[in-house]
C-alpha positions as CSV (number, residue, x, y, z in Angstrom):
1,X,72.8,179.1,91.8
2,X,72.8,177.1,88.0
3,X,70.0,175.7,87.3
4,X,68.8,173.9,83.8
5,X,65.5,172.3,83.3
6,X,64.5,170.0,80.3
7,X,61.5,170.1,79.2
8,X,59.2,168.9,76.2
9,X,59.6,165.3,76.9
10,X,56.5,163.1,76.2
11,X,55.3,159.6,74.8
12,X,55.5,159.8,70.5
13,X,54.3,157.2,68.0
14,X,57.7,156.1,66.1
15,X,58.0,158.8,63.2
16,X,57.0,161.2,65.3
17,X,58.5,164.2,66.6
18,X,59.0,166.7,69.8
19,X,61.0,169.4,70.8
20,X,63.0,169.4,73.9
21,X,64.0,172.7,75.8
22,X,66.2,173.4,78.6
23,X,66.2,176.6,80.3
24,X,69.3,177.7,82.2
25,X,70.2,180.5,84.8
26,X,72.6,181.0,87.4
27,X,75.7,181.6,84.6
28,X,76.4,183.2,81.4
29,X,74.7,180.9,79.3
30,X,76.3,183.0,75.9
31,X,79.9,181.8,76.6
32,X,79.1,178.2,77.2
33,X,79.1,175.1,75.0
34,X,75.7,173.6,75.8
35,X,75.3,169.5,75.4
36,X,72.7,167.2,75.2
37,X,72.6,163.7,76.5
38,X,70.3,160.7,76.5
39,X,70.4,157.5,78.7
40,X,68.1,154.4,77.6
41,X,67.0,152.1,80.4
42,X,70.3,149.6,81.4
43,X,72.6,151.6,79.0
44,X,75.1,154.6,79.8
45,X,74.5,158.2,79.2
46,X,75.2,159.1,75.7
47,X,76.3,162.7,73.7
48,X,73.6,163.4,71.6
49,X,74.2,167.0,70.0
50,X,76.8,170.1,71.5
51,X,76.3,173.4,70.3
52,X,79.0,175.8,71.0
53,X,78.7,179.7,72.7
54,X,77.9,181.1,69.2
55,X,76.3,178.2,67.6
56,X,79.2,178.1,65.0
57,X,79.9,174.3,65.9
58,X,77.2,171.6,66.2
59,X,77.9,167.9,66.6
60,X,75.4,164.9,66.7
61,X,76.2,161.4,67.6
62,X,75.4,159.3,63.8
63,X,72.4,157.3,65.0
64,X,70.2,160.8,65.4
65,X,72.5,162.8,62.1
66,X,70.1,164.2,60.0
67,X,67.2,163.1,62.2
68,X,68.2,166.0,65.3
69,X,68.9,169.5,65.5
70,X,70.2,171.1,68.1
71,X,69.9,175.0,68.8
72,X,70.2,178.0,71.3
73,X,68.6,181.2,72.0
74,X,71.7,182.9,73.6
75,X,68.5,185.8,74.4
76,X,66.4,183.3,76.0
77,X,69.3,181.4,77.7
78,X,67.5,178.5,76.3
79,X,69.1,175.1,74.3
80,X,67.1,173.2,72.1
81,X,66.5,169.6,70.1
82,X,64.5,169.2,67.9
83,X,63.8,166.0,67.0
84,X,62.3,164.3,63.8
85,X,61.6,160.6,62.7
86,X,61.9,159.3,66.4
87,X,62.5,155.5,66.9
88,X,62.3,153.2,69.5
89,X,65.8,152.9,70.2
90,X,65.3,157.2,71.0
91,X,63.8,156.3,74.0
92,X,65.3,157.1,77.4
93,X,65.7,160.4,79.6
94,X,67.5,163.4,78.1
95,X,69.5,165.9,79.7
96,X,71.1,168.9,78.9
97,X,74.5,170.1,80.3
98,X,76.3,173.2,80.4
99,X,80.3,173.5,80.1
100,X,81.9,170.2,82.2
101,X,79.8,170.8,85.4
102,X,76.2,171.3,85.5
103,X,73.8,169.4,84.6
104,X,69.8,169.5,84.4
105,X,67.2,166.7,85.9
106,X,66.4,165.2,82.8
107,X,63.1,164.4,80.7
108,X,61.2,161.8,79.5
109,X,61.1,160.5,76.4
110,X,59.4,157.5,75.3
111,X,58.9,156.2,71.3
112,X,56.1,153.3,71.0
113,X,53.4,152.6,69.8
């Protein structure tokens, strides 16, 4: 069955960084535009980043342009985020989603000092 689990989530000091990974089976991952979502505490799920199939398209949301990079590993069947100069307002529980269906069981991320 599909299955895509986050991790790299953790508690960073604001400026900090991490990189989140989500590892997916159960599909052809290579002909799939992969997402990633966040949703703070009391607010709704947001896009974050898309990468399509072949990486050729990559869109961020503008509060985390130039901050966040998304990637994949079409070998690996794993999607990534990097993410550089966290904030505060980066806190909340990302997830990653394949095509319009699936979607993994989040992780934790939490920016404070």
């Amino acid at each position: 069955q599909v299955q895509l689990v986050e991790s790299g989530g953790g508690l960073v000091q604001p400026g900090g960084s991490l990189r989140l990974s989500c590892a997916a089976s159960g599909f052809s991952f290579s002909t799939v535009t992969m997402y990633w979502y966040r949703q703070a505490p009391g607010k709704e799920r947001e896009l974050v980043a898309l990468i399509s199939s072949a990486s050729l398209l990559r869109n961020y949301a503008d509060s985390v342009k130039g901050r966040f990079t998304v990637s994949r590993d079409n070998r690996r069947n794993t999607v990534y985020l990097q993410m550089n100069s966290l904030q505060p307002e980066d806190t909340g529980v990302y997830y990653c989603r394949a095509g319009t269906a699936w979607w993994g069981q989040g992780t934790q991320v939490t920016v404070s000092s």
